[in-house]
VEXTORNU-201374 format. One record per residue: residue in one letter; y, z, x of N, C-alpha, C in turn; chain. Coordinates in Angstrom, 3 decimals. Layout:
BEGIN
{A; {Y; Z; X}; {Y; Z; X}; {Y; Z; X}; A}
...
This chain:
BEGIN
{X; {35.137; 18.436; -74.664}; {33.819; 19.014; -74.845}; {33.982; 20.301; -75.644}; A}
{X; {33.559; 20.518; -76.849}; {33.601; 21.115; -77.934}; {32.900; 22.584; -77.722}; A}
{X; {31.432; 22.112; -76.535}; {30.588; 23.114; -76.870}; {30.898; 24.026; -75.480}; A}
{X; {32.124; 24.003; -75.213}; {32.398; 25.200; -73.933}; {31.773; 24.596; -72.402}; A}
{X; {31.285; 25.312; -72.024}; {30.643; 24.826; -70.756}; {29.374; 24.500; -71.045}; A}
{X; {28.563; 24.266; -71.822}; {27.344; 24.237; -71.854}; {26.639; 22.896; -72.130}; A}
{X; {27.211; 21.742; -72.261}; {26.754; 20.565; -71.747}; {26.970; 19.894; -70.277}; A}
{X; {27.561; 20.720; -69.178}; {27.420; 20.345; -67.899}; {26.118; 20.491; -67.251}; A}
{X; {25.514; 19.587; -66.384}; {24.112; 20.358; -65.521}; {24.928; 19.984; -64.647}; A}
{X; {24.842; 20.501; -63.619}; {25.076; 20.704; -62.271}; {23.264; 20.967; -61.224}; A}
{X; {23.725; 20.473; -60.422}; {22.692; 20.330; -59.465}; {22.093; 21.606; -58.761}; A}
{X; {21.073; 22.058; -58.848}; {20.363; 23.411; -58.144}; {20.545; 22.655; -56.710}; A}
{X; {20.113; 24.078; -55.951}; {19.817; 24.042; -54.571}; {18.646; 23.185; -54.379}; A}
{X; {17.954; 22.613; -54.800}; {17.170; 21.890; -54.647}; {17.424; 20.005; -54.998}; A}
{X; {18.780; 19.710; -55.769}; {18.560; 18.623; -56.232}; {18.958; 17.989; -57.300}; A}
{X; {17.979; 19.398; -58.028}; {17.638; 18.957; -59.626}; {18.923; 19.281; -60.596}; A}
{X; {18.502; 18.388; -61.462}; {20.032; 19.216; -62.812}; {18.959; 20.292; -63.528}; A}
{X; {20.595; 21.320; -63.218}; {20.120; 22.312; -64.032}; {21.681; 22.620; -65.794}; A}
{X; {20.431; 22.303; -66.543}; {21.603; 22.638; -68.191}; {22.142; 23.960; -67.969}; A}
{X; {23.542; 23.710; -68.245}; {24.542; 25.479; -68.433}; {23.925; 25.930; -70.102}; A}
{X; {23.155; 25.257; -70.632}; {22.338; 25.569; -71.671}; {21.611; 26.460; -71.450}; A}
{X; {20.972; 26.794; -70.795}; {20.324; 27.931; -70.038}; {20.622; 29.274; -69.953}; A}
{X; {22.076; 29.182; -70.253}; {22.953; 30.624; -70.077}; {23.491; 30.636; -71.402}; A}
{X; {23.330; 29.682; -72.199}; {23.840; 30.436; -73.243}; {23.632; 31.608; -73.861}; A}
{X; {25.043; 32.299; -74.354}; {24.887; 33.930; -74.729}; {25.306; 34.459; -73.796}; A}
{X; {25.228; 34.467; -72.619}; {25.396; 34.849; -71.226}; {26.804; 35.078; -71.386}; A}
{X; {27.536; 36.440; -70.306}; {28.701; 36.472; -69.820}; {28.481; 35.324; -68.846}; A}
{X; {29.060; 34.738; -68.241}; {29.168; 33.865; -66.570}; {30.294; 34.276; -65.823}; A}
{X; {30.014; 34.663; -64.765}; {31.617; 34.270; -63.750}; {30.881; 33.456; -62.799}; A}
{X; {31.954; 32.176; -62.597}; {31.082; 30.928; -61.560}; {32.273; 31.178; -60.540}; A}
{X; {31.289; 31.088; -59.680}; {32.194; 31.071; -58.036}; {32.239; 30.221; -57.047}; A}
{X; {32.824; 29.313; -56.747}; {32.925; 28.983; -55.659}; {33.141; 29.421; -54.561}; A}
{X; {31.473; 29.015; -53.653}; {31.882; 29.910; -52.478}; {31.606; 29.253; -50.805}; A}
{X; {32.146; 29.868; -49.910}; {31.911; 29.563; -48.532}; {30.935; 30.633; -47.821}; A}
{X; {30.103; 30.273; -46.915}; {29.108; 31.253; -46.198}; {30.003; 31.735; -44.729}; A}
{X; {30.969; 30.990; -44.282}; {31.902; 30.899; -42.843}; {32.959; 31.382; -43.417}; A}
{X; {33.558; 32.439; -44.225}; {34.809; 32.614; -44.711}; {35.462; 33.804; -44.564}; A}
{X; {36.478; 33.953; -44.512}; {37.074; 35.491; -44.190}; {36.931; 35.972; -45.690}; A}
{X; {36.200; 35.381; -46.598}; {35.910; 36.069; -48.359}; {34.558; 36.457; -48.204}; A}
{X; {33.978; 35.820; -47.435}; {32.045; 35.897; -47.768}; {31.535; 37.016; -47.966}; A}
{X; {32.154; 37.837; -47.354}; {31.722; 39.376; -47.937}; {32.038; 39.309; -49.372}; A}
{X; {32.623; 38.876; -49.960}; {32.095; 39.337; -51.617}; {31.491; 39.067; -51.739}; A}
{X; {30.173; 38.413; -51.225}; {28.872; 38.087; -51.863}; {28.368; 39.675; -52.028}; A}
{X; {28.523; 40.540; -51.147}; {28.180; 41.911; -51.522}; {28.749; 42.162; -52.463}; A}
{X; {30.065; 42.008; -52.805}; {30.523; 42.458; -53.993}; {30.153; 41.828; -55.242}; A}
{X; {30.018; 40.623; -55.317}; {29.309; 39.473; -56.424}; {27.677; 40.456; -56.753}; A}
{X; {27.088; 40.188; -55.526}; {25.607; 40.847; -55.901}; {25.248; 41.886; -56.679}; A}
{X; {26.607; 43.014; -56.438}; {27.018; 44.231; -56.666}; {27.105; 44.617; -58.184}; A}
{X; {27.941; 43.594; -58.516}; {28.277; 43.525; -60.247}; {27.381; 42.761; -60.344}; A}
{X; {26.431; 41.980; -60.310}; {25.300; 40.769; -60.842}; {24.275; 42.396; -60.541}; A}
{X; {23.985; 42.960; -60.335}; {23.190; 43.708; -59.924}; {23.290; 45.111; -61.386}; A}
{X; {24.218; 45.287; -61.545}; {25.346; 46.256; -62.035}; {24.746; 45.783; -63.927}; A}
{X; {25.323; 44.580; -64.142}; {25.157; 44.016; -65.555}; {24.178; 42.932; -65.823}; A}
{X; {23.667; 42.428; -65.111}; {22.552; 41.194; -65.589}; {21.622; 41.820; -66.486}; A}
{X; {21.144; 42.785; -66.740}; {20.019; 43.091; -67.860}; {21.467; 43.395; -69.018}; A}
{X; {22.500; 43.466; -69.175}; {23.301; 43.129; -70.417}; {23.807; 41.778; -70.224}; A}
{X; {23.431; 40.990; -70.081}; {23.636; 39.458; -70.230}; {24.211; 38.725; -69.639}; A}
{X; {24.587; 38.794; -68.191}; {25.306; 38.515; -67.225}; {25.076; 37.777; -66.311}; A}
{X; {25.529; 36.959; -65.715}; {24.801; 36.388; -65.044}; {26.364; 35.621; -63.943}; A}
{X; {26.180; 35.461; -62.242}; {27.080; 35.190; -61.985}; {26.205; 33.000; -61.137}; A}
{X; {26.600; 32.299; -60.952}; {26.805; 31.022; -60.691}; {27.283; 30.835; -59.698}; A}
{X; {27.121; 30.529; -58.611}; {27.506; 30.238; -57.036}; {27.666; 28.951; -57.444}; A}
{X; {29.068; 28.279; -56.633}; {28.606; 26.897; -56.100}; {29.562; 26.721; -54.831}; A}
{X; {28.555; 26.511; -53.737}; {29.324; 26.335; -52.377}; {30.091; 25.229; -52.362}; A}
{X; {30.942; 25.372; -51.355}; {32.003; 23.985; -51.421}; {32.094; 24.224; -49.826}; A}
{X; {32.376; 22.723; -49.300}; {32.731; 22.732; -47.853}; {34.301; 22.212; -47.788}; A}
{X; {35.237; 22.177; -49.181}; {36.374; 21.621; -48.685}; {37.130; 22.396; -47.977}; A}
{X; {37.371; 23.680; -48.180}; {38.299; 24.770; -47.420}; {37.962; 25.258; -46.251}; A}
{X; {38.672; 24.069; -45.030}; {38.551; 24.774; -43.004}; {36.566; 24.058; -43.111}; A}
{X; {36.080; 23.474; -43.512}; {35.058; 23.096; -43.331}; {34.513; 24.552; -42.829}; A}
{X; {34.577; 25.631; -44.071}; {33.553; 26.640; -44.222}; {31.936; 26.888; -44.884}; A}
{X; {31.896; 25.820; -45.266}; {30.541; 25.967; -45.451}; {29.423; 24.079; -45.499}; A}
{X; {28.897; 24.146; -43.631}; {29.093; 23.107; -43.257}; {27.603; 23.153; -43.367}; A}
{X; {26.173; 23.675; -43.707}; {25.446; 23.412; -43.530}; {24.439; 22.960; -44.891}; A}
{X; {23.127; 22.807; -44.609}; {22.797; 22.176; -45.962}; {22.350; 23.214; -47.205}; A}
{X; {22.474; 22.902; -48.055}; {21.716; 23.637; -49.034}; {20.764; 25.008; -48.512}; A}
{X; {19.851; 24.528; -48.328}; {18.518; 25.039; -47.773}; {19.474; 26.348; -46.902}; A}
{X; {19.679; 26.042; -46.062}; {20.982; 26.929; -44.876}; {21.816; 28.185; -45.817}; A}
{X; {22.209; 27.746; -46.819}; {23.637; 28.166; -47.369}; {22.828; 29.138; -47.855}; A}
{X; {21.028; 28.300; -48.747}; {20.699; 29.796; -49.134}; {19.903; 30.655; -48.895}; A}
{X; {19.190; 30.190; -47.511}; {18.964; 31.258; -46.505}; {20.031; 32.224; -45.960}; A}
{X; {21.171; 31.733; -45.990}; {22.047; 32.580; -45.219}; {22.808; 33.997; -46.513}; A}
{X; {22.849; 33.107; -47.605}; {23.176; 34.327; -48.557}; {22.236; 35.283; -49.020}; A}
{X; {20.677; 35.277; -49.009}; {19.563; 35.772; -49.125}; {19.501; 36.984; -48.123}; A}
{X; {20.029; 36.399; -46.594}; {19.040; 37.402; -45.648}; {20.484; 38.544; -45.614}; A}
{X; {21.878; 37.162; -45.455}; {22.837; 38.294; -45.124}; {23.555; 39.415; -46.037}; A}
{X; {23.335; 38.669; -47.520}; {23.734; 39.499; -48.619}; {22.960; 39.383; -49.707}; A}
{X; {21.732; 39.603; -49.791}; {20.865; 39.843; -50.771}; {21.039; 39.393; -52.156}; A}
{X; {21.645; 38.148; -51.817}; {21.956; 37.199; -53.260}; {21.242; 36.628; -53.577}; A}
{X; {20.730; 37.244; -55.125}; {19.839; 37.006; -56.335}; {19.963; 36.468; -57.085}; A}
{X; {21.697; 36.191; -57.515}; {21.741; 35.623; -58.662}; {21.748; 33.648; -58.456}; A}
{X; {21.730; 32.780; -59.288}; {21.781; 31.355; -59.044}; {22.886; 30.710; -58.391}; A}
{X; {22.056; 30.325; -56.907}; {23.147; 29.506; -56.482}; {22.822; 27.888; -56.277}; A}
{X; {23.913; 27.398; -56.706}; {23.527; 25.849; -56.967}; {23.880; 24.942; -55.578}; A}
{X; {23.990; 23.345; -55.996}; {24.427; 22.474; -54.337}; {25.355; 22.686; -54.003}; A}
{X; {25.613; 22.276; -53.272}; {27.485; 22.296; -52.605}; {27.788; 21.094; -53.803}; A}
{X; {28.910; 21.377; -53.477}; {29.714; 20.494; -54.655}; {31.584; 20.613; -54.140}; A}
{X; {31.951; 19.599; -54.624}; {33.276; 19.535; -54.341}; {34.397; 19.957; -55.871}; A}
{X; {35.026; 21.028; -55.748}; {36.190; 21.537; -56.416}; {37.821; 20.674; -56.290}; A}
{X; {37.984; 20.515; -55.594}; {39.300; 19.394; -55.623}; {38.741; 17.594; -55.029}; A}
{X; {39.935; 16.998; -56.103}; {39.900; 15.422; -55.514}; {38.861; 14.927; -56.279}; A}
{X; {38.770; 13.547; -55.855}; {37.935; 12.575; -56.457}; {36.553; 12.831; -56.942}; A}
{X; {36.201; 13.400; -55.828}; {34.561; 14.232; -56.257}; {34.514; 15.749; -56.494}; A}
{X; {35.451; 15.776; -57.312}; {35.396; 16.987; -57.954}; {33.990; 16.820; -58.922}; A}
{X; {33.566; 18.138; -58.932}; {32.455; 18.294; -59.865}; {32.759; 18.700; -61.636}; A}
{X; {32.412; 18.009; -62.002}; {32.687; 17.334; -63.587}; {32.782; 19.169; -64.421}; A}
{X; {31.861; 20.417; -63.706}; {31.799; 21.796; -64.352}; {33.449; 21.531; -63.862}; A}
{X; {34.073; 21.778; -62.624}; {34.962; 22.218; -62.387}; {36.179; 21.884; -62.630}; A}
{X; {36.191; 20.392; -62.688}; {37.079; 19.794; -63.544}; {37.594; 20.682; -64.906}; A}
{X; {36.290; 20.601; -65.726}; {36.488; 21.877; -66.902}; {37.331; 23.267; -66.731}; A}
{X; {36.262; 23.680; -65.922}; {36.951; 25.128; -65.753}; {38.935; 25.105; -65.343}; A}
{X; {38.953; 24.444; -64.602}; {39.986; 24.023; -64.108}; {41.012; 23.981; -65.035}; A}
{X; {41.125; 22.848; -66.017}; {41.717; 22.609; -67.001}; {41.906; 23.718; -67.973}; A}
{X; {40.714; 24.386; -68.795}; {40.563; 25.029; -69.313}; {41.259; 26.777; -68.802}; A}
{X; {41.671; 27.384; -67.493}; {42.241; 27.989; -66.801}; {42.559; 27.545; -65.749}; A}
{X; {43.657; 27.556; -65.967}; {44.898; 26.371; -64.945}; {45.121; 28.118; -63.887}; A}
{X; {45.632; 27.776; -62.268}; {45.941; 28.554; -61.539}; {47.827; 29.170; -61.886}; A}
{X; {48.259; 29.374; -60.518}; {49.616; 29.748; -60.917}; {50.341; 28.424; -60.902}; A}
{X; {51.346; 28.619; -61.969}; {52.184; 27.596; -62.478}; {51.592; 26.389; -62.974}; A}
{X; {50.786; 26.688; -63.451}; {49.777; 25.550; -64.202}; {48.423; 24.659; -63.499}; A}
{X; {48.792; 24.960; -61.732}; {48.268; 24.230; -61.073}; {46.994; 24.326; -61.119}; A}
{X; {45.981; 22.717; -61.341}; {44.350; 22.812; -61.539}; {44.022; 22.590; -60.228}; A}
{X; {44.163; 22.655; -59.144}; {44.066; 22.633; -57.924}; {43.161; 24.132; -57.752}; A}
{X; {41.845; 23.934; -57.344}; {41.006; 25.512; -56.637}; {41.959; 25.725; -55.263}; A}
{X; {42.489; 26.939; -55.010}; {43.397; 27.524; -53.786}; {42.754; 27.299; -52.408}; A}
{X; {41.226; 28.178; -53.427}; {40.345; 28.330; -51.751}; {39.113; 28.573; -52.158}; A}
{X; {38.501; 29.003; -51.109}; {36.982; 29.602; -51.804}; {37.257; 30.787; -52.576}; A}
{X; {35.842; 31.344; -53.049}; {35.943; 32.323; -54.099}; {36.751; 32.724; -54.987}; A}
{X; {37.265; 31.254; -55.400}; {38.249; 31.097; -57.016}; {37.241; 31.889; -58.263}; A}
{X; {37.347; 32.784; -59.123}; {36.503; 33.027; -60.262}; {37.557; 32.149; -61.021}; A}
{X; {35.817; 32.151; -62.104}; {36.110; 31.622; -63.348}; {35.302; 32.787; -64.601}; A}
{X; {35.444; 33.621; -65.524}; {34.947; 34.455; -66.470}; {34.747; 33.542; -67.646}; A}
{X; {33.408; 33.176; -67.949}; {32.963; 32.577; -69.352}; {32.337; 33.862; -70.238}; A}
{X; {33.158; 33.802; -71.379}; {32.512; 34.458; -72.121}; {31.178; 33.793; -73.195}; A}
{X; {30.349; 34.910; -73.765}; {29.044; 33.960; -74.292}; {29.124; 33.200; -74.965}; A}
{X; {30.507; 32.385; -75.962}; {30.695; 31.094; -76.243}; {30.300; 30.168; -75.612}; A}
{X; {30.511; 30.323; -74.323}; {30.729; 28.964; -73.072}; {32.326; 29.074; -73.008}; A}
{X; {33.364; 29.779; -73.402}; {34.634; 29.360; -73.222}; {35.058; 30.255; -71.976}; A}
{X; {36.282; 29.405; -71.403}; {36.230; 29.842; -70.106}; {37.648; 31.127; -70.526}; A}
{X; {37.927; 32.368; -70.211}; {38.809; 33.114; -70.608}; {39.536; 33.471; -69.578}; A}
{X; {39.001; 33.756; -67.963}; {40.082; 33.935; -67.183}; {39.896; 32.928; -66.012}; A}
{X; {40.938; 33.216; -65.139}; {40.351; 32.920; -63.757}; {41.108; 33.614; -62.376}; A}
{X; {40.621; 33.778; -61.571}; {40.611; 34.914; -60.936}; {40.843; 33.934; -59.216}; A}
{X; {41.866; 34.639; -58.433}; {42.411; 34.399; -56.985}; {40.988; 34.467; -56.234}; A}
{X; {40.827; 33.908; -55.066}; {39.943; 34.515; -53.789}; {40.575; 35.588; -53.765}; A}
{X; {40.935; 36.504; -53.265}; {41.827; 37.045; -52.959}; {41.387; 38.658; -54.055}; A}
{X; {40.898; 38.253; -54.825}; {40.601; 38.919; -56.496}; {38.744; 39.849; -55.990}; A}
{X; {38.916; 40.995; -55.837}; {37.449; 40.913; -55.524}; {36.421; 41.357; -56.533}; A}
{X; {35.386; 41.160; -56.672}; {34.289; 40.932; -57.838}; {34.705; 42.807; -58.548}; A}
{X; {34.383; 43.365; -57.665}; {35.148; 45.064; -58.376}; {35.951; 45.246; -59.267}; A}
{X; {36.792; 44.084; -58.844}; {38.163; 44.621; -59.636}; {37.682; 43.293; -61.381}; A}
{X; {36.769; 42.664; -60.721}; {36.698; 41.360; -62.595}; {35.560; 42.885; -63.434}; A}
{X; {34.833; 43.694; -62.771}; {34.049; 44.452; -63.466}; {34.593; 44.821; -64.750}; A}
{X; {35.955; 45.398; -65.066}; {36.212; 45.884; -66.675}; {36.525; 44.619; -67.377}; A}
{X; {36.169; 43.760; -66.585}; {36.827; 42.171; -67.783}; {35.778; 41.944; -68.082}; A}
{X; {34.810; 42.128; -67.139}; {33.103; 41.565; -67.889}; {32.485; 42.646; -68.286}; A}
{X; {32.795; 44.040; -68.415}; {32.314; 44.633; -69.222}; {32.584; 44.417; -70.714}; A}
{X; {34.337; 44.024; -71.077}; {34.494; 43.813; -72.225}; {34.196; 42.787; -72.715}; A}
{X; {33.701; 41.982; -72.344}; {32.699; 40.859; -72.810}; {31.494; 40.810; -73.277}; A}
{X; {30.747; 41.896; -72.441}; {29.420; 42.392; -72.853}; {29.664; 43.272; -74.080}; A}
């Protein structure tokens, strides 16, 4: 796929496909995330920088996953009530979706490939893997759970 990330739709919280066409121009960092996780607090930190740069072109991409300890076990609807009330997350969060194995989701597959983990491995570790798209659609870094949204701030500033 030639044109970066931007012929994937991926499914909103509701269902529907939504085009990564939508963001074009856009910085992106897409996250996979858990609401039950010893990471979930970066959603404060995610909100923090989405809060910080979105009027310079920014924009960050949730997508929950329930593969890691069956941390994020409830439905849609749940996941984004629970990031709303407990961490005031504004920016787009999409369905659950699966990051490793067979039903891997076709974005992540991409990202994956396109920034391989340590020692090449396309395997997501855990929750809150980043991924940094710059406004091409090309994917430029990718970032540990472990990595917290604070510390990606001077990588997506130099993008903007």
């Amino acid at each position: 796929m030639s044109d970066g990330i931007y012929g994937f739709a991926p499914r909103d919280s509701k269902g529907s496909e939504t085009s990564l066409e939508d963001y074009r121009g856009q910085v992106l960092l897409i996250v996979n995330t858990a609401s039950k996780c010893g990471f979930t607090p970066q959603f404060a930190g995610l909100e923090s920088v989405y809060e910080e740069y979105k009027d310079q072109g920014f924009t960050i991409l949730g997508f929950p996953c329930n593969q890691f300890g069956s941390q994020d076990p409830g439905s849609n609807d749940e996941i984004m009530e629970f990031c709303q009330l407990n961490y005031g997350v504004s920016f787009p969060m999409f369905g659950k979706i699966d990051v490793n194995g067979d039903d891997t989701d076709p974005l992540f597959k991409h990202l994956k490939q396109a920034a391989p983990g340590a020692l090449g491995s396309q395997r997501i570790k855990w929750n809150f893997t980043k991924f940094l798209v710059n406004r091409a659609g090309d994917v430029v870094k990718r970032y540990a759970p472990t990595t917290k949204p604070e510390a990606i701030a001077a990588d997506i500033k130099a993008l903007l």
